[in-house]
C-alpha positions as CSV (number, residue, x, y, z in Angstrom):
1,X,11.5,-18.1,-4.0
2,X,15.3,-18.5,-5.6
3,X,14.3,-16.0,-7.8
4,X,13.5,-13.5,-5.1
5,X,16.5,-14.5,-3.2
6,X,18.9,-12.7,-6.2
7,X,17.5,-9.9,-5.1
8,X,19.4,-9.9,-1.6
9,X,23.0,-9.5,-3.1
10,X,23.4,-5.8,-1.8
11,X,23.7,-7.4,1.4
12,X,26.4,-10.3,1.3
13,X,28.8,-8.3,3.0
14,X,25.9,-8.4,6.3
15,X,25.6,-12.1,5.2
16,X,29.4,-13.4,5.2
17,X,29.1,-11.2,8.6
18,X,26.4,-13.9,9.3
19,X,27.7,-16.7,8.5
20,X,30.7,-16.3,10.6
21,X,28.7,-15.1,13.9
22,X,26.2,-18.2,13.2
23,X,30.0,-20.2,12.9
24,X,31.5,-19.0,16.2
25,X,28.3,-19.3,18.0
26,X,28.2,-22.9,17.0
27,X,31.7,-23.7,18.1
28,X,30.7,-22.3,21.5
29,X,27.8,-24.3,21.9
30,X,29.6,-27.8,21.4
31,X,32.3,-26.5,23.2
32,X,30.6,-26.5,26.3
33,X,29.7,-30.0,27.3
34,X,32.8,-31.0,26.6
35,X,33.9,-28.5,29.2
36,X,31.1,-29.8,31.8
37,X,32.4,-33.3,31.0
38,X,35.9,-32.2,32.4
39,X,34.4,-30.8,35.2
40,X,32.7,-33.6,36.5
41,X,35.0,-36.5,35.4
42,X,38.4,-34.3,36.6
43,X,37.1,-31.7,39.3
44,X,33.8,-33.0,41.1
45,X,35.0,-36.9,41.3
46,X,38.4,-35.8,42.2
47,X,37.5,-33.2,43.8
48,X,39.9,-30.6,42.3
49,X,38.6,-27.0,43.4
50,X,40.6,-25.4,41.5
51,X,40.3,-27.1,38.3
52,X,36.4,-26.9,38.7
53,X,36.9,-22.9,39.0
54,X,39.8,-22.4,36.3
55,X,37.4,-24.8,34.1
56,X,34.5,-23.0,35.2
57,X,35.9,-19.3,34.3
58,X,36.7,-21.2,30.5
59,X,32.8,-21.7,30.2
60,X,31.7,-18.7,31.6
61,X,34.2,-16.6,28.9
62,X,32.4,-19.2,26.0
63,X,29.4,-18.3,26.6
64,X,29.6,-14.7,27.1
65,X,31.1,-15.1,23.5
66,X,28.4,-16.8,22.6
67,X,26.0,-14.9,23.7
68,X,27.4,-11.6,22.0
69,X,27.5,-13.6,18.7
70,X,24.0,-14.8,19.1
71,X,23.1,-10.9,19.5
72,X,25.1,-9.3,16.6
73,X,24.2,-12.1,14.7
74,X,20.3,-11.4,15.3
75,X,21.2,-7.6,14.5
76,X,22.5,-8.3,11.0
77,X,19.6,-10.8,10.2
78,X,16.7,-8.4,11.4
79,X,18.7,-5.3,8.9
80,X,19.2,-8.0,6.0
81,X,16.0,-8.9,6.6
82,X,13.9,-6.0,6.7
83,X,16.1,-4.6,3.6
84,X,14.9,-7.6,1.4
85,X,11.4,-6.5,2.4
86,X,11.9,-2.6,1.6
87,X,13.5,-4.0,-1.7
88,X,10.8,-6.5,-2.8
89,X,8.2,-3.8,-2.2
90,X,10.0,-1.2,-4.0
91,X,10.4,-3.8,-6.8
92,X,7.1,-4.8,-7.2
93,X,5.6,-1.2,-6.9
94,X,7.9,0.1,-9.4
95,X,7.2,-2.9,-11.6
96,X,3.3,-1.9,-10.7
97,X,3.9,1.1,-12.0
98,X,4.1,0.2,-15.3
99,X,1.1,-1.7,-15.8
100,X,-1.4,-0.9,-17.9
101,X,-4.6,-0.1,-16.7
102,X,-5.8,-4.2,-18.2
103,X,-3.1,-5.2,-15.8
104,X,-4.1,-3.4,-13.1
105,X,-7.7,-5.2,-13.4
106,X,-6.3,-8.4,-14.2
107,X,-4.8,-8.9,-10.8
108,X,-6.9,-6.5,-9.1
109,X,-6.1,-3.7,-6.6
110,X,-6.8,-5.5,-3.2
111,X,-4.8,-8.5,-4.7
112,X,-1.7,-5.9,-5.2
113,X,-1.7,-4.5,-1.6
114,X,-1.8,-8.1,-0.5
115,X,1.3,-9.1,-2.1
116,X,3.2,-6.4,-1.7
117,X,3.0,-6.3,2.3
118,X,1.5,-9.3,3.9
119,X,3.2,-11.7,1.0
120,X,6.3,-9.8,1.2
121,X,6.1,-10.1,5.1
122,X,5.8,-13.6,5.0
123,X,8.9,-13.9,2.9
124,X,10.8,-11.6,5.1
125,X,10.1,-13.5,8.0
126,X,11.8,-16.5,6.3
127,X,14.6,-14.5,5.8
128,X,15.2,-13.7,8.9
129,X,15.2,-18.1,10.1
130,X,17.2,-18.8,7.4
131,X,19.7,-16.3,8.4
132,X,19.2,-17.4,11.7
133,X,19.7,-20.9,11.9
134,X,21.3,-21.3,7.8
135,X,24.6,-22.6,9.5
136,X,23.9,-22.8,13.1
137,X,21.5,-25.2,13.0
138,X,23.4,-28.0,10.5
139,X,26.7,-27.2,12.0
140,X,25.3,-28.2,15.9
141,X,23.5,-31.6,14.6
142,X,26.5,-32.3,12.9
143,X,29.0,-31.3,15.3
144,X,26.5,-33.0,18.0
145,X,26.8,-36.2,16.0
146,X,30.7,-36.3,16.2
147,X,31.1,-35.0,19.4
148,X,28.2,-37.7,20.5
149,X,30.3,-40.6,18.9
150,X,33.5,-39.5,20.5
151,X,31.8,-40.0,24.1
152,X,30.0,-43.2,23.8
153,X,29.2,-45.1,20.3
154,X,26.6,-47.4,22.0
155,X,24.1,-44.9,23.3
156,X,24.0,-43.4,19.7
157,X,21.4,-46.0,18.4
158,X,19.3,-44.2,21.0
159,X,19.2,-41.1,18.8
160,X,19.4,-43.2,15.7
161,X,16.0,-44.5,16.5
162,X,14.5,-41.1,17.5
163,X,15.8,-39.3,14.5
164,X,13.2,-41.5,12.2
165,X,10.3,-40.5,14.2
166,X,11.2,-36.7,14.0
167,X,10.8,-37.0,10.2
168,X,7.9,-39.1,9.9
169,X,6.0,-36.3,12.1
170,X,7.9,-33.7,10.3
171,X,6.7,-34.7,6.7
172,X,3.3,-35.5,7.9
173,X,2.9,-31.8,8.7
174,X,4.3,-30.5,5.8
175,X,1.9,-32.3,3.6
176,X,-1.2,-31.2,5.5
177,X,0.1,-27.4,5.6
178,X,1.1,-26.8,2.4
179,X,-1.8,-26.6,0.4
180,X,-4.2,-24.6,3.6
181,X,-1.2,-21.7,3.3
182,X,-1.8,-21.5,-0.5
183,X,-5.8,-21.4,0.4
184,X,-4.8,-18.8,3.2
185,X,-3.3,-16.4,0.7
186,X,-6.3,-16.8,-1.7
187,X,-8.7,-16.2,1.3
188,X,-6.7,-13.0,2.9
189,X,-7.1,-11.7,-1.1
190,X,-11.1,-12.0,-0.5
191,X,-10.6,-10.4,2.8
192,X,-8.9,-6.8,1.8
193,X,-11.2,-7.3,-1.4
194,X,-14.8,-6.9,0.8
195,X,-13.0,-4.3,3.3
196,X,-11.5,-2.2,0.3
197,X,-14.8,-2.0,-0.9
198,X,-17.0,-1.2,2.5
199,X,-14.1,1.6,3.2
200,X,-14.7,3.1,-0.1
201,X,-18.1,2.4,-0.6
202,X,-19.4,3.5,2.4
203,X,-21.6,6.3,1.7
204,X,-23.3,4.2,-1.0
205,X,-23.9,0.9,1.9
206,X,-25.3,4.0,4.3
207,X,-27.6,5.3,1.7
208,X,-29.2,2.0,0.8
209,X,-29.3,0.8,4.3
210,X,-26.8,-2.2,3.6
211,X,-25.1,-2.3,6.7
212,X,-26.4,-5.9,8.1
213,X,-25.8,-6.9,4.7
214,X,-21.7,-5.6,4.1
215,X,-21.9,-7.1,7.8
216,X,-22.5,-10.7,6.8
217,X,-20.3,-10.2,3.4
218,X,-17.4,-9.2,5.5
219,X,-18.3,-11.7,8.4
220,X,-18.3,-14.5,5.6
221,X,-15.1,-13.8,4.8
222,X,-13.5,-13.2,7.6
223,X,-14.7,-16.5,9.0
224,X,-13.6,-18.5,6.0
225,X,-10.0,-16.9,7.0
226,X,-10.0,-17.4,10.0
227,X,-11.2,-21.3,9.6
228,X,-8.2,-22.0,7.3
229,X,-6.0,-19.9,9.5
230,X,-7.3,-22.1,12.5
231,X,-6.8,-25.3,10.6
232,X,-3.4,-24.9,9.2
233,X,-2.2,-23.5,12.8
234,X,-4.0,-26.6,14.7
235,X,-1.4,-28.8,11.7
236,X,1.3,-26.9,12.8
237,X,1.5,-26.6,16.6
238,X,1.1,-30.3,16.5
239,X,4.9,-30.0,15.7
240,X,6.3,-28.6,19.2
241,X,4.6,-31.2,21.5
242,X,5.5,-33.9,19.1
243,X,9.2,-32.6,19.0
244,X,9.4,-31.6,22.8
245,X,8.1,-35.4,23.5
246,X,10.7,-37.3,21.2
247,X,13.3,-34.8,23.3
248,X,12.1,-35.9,26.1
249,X,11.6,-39.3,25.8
250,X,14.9,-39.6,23.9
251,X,17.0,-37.6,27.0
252,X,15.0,-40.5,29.1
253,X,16.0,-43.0,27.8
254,X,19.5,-41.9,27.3
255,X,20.2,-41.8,30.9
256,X,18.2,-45.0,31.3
257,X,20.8,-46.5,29.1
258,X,23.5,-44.5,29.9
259,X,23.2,-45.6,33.2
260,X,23.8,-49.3,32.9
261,X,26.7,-48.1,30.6
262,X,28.2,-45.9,33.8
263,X,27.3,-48.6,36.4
264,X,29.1,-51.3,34.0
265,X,32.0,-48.9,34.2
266,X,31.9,-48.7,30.2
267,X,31.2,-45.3,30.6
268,X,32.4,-42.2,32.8
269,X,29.5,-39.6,34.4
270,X,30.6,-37.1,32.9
271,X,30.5,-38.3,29.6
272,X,27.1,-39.3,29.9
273,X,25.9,-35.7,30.9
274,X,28.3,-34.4,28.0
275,X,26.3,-37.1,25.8
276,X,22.8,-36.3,26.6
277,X,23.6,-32.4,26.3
278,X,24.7,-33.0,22.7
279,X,22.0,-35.1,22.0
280,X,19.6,-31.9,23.1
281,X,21.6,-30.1,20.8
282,X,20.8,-32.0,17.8
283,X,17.3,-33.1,18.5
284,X,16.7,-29.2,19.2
285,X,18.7,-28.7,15.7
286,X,16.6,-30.4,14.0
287,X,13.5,-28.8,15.7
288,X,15.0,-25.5,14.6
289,X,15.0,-27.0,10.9
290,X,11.4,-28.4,11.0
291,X,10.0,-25.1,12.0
292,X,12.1,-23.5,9.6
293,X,10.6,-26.0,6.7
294,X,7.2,-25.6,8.1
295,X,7.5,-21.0,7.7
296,X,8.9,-22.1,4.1
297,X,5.9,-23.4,2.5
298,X,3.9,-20.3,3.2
299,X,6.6,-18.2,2.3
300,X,7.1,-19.9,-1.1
301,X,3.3,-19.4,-1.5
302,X,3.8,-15.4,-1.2
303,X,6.8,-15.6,-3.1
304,X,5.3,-17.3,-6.3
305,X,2.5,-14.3,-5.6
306,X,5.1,-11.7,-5.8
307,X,6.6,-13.6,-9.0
308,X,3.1,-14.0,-10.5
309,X,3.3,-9.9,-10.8
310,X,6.9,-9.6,-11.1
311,X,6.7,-12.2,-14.2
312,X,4.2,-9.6,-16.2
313,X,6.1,-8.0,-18.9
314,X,3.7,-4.8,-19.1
315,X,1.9,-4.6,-22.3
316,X,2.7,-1.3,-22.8
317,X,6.4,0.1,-23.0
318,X,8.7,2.1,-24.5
319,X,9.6,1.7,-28.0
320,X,13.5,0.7,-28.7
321,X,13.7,4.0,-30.8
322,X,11.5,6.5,-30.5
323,X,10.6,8.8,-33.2
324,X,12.3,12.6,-32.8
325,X,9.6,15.2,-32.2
326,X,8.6,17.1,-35.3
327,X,7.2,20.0,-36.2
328,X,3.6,19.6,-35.1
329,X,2.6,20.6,-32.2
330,X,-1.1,19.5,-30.0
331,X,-2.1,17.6,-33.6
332,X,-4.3,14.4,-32.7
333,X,-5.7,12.1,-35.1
334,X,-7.3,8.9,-35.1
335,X,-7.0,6.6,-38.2
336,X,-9.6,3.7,-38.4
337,X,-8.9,2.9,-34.9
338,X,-10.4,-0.3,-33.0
339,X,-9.7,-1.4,-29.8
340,X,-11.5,-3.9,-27.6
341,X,-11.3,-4.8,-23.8
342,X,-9.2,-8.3,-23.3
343,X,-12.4,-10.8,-23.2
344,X,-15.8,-8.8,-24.8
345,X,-17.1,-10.4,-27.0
346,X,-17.6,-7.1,-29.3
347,X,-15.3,-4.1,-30.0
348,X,-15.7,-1.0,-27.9
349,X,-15.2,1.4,-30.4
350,X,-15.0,0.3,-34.5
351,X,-13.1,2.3,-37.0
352,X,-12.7,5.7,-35.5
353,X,-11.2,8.0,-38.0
354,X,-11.0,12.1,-36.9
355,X,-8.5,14.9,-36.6
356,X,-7.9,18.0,-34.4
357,X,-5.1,20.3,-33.6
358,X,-4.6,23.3,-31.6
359,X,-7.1,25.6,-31.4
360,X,-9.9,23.5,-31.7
361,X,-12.6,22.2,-29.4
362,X,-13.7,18.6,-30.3
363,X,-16.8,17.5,-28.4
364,X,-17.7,13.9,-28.2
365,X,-20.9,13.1,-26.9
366,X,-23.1,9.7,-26.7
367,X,-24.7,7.3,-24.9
368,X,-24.0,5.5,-22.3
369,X,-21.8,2.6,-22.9
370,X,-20.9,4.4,-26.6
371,X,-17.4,3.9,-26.6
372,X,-16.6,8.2,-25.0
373,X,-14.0,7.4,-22.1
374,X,-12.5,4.4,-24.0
375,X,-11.6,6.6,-27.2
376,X,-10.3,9.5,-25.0
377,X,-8.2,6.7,-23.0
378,X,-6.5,5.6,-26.0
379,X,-4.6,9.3,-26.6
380,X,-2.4,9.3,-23.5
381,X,-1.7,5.6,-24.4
382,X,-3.6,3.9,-21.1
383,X,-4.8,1.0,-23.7
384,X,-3.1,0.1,-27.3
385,X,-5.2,-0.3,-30.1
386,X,-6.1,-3.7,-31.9
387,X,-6.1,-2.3,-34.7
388,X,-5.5,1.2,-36.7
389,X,-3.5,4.3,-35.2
390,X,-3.6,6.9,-32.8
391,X,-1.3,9.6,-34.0
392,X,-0.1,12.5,-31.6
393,X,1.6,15.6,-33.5
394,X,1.8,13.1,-36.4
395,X,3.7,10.2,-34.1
396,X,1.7,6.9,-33.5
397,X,1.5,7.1,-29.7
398,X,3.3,3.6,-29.9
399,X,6.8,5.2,-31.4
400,X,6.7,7.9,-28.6
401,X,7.9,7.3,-24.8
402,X,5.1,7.5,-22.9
403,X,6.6,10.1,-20.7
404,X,7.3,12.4,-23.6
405,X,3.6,11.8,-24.4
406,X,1.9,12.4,-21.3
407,X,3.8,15.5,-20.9
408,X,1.7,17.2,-23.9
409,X,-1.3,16.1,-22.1
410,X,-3.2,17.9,-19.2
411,X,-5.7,14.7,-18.3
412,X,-8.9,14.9,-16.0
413,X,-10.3,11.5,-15.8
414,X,-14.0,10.9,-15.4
415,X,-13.7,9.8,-11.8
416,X,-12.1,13.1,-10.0
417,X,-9.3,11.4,-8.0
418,X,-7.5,13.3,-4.9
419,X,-4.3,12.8,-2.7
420,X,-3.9,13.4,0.7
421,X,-2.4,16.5,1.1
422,X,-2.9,20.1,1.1
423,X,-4.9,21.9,-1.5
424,X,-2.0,23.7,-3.4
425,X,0.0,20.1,-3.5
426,X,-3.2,18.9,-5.2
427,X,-2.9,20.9,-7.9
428,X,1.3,21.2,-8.0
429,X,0.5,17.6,-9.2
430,X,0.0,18.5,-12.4
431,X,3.4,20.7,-12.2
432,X,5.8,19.8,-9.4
433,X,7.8,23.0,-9.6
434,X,4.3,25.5,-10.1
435,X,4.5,28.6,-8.5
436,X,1.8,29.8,-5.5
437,X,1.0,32.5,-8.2
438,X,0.8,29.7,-11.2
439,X,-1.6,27.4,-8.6
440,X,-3.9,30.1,-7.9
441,X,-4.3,31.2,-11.5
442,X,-5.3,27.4,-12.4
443,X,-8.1,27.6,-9.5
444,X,-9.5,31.1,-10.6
445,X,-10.2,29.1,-14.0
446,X,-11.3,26.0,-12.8
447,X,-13.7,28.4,-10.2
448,X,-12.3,26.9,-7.4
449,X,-11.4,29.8,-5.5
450,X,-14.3,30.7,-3.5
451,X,-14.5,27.1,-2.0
452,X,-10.8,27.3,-1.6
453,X,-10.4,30.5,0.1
454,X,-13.9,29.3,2.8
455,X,-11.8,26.4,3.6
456,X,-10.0,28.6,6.6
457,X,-6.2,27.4,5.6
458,X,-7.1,28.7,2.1
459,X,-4.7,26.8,-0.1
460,X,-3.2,25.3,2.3
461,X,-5.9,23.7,3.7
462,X,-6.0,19.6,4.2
463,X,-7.8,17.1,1.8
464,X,-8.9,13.9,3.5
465,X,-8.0,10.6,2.1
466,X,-9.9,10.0,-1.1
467,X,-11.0,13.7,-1.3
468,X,-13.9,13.2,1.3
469,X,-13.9,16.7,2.8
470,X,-14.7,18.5,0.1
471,X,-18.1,17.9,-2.5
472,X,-17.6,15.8,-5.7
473,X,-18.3,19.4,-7.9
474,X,-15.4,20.7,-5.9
475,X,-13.2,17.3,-6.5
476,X,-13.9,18.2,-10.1
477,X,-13.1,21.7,-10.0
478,X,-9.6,20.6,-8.5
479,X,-8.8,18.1,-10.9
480,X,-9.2,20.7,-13.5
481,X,-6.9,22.8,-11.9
482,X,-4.7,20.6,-11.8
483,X,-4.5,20.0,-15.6
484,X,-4.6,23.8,-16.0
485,X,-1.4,24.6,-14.1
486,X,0.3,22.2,-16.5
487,X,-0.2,24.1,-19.8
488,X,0.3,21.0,-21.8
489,X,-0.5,21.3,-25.5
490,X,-3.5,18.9,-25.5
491,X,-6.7,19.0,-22.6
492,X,-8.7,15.9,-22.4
493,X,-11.7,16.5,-20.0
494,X,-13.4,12.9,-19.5
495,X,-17.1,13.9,-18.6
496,X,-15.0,16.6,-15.8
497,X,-18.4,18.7,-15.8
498,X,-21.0,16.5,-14.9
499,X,-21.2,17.3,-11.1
500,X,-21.0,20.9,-11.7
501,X,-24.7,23.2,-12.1
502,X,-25.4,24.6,-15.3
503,X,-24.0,28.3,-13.6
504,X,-20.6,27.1,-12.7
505,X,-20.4,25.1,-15.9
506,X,-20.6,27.9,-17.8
507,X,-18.5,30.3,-16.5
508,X,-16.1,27.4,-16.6
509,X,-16.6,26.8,-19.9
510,X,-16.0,30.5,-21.2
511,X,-12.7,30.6,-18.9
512,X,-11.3,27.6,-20.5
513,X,-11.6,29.1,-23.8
514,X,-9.4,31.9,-23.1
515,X,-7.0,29.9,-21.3
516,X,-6.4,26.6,-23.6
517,X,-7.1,29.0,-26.8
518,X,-3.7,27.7,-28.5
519,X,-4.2,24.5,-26.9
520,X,-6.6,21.0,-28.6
521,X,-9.1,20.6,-26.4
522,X,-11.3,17.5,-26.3
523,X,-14.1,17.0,-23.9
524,X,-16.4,13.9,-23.2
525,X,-20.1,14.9,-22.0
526,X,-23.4,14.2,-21.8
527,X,-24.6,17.7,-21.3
528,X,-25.7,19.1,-24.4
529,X,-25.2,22.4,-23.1
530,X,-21.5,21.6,-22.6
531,X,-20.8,20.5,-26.2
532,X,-23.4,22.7,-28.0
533,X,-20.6,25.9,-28.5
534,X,-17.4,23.1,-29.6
535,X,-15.7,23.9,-33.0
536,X,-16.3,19.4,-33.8
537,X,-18.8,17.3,-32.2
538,X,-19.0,13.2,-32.3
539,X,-21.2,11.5,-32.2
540,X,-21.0,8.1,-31.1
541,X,-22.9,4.9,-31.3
542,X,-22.3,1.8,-30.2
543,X,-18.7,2.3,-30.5
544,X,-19.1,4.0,-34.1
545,X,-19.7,7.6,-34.9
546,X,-22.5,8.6,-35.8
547,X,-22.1,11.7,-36.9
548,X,-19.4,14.4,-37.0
549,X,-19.9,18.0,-37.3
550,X,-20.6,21.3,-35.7
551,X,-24.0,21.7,-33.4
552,X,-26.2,22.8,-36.5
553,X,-24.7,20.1,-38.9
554,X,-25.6,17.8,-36.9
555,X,-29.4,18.9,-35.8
556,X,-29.9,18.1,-39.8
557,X,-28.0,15.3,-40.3
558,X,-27.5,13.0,-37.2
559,X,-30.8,11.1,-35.7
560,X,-28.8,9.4,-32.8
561,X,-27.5,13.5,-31.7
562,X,-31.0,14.9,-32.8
563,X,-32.7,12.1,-29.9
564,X,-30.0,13.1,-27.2
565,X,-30.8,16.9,-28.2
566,X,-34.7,16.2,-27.7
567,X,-34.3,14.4,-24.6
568,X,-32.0,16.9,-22.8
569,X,-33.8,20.4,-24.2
570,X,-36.9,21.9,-25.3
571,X,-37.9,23.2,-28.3
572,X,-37.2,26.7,-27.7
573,X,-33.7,26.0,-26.9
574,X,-32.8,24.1,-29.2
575,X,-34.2,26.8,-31.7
């Protein structure tokens, strides 16, 4: 948690500020019994009106004082505190950012939103106690202690033997709660994990009739939450009655004692009532600290959380120097690349050697599980390779910033992927600063403009969360538009036509090539018919090609493309 705490210093100033409220606020509250002590010993027993009123005004002015310390103070801890939140979740998505997409499944996406707002909660509630009671609390048992002794010595063996109870209870709780919030965090992770996946898997629960089942799943869950929760709570409000007793019990028998001391005359009234208010004060000081330790270990839980991602260096950075651009310009090649996910046992593609430039169509085509996404993943640098090199306008993608790289690249992932937003924002996401004219030129390509202009708001209209008002051809037909409006020099379409008919595929198709005709286009499919017209086809296999060459070359020389061609067409059309 120290390490998180560096992260506060924009706000010292707010904290000195603090530190001196939390300081004045103190001195006002062991101020005051002293005060009552006059009162009684000097105006009730002698009965001096107007020392009781002159004295009286004194208290009233300390803790008004007080009081308007006690508010401030709570103003600058809730803005230091709630600025160390905004500044831990701005760290760790930033530093989330950066992660490659291994990291992203490493720690997994429900675990993420977890940290970054109920872990960084927790932390920030922390925060705001320790700002809270960091000097107030110390200062009044201390102060309490002094001020205690200076009235009677005798009666402080009472709090002497109290203050040993307080601890024993104290650690007892600790070590029971500790361990059940680390548990909790683990469980609330399980939690958003099952509820992530009803939210977005909905359609797919619905259409198998799972309900009852995602209903137990989550219930499971939620129970084995809320059975921690109820555990570790159970440990921890043990703490108030246990403290509020010892107060009790203590004030008790302080005026028990106190008593004999007054009736002895070895001790005024007024010091006695002076006495047992201090020892409230410190008893209710150290209460303040207990529940302040018992928030702490929960927090430093979420904060070794928010470490654990903090602490990743991302695989995948920058280079110190990059190389300067040349003259190349869209040029990919692969040189007896290999690359496998962190834990298979097998590569997922094996010495993949090809080049392409602008101008070009390269197809790449398999089956499923042949290596088609992975290989296309490796150009805009979302892996590294194990072993070879991926070269983009004659740069290894490794000696080139990856902002400069993904800026040649217009990218439509396999799994069409929309923002909330309108329609033209959407596609601008490909080009921030795209005109209306630029956007609707994209859609007429991707034929999106029919479904566009029936939406009512045109482009303009609203897309749901996730994309879920509009069909998953349509989602594809966007996403391609959105690459479009970028004119980068390089088009990577990752299987982008598969939820398209064969109609809408083609006039796609024979729109693209007048549009990226001075671009390098690759595209990933498992329609023949998609691939059959490209300048280069792949052929993969098991992570190895199996073949390379136009539609005809292959038909003679590839078995693995001629037994995707036989199961997809005829034999007329593939005549």
């Amino acid at each position: 948690m120290l390490k998180l705490l560096r992260l506060i210093r924009p706000y010292r100033v707010s904290i000195a500020v603090i530190l001196v409220l939390a300081f004045l606020q103190s001195l006002s509250s062991l101020y005051l019994p002293t005060l009552m002590a006059d009162i009684v010993d000097e105006g009730i027993v002698k009965g001096d009106t107007d020392y009781i009123v002159r004295i009286g005004g004194i208290m009233l002015l300390v803790t008004i004082g007080g009081m308007i310390c006690a508010i401030i103070k709570s103003f600058f801890s809730a803005r230091v505190s709630i600025g160390f939140g905004k500044i831990i979740r701005g760290r760790v998505f930033e530093h989330v950012e950066n992660f490659s997409l291994n990291e992203f499944d490493t720690f997994g996406t429900a675990s993420l939103i977890t940290r970054t707002t109920n872990d960084t909660t927790q932390v920030q509630q922390v925060i705001t106690l320790i700002l809270s009671m960091l000097v107030t609390a110390p200062m009044m048992a201390i102060g309490g202690i002094i001020l205690a002794l200076q009235q009677d010595r005798v009666l402080v063996w009472v709090l002497v033997a109290a203050m040993p109870i307080v601890f024993v209870v104290f650690l007892l709780i600790i070590r029971r709660a500790v361990p059940l919030y680390q548990v909790m965090q683990v469980k609330l992770d399980a939690l958003n994990l099952v509820l992530d996946e009803d939210m977005t898997g909905v359609r797919v629960i619905r259409a198998f009739d799972r309900n009852a089942h995602e209903h137990r799943r989550f219930d499971s869950a939620n129970l084995d939450l809320t059975d921690t929760a109820i555990t570790v709570n159970r440990i921890v409000a043990f703490l108030m009655p246990a403290m509020m007793l010892t107060l009790n019990l203590t004030s008790v028998a302080i005026l028990w004692f106190g008593s004999i001391r007054v009736d002895r005359g070895d001790m005024q009234i007024g010091s006695l009532i002076a006495f047992l208010q201090y020892s409230v004060l410190i008893l209710f000081s150290m209460l303040m600290v207990a529940v302040l330790f018992v928030m702490i270990p929960r927090a430093e839980a979420s904060a070794k959380r928010i470490n654990e991602v903090l602490a990743v260096s991302p695989e995948i950075t920058d280079p110190v120097a990059p190389l300067p651009s040349g003259t190349e310009h869209g040029q990919i090649e692969f040189q007896n690349v290999t690359f496998s996910y962190p834990g298979a046992e097998e590569p997922a593609i094996s010495n993949i050697t090809f080049r392409t430039g602008p101008g070009e169509v390269t197809a790449i085509i398999g089956g499923t599980g042949s290596g088609k996404s992975t290989l296309v993943n490796l150009i805009p640098r979302f892996y590294d390779v194990d072993s070879g090199r991926v070269l983009v306008d004659g740069r290894d993608v490794r000696e080139m910033t990856q902002e400069e790289l993904r800026a040649k690249i217009g990218f439509v992932p396999q799994q069409a992927r929309l923002f909330t937003g309108s329609v033209a924002a959407n596609i601008r996401y490909g080009k921030g600063n795209a005109s209306l004219d630029e956007v609707r030129h994209a859609a007429e390509i991707a034929q999106a403009t029919d479904f566009i202009e029936a939406m009512g708001d045109g482009f303009e209209a609203t897309i749901s969360q996730g994309g879920v008002n509009v069909s998953g051809g349509q989602k594809q037909r966007l996403s391609i538009a959105r690459a479009l409006v970028r004119k980068p020099e390089i088009y990577v379409f990752d299987d982008s036509f598969s939820a398209l008919d064969f109609a809408t595929d083609a006039r796609l198709r024979a729109a693209l090539r007048g549009e990226t005709g001075d671009a390098t286009v690759l595209i990933v499919a498992q329609r023949v018919g998609t691939v059959m017209n490209a300048d280069r086809i792949i052929v993969l296999d098991e992570g190895r090609i199996a073949g390379i060459g136009t539609h005809r070359e292959l038909l003679e020389s590839s078995q693995v493309y001629q037994e995707i061609i036989s199961s997809q067409l005829s034999l007329e059309e593939i005549a």
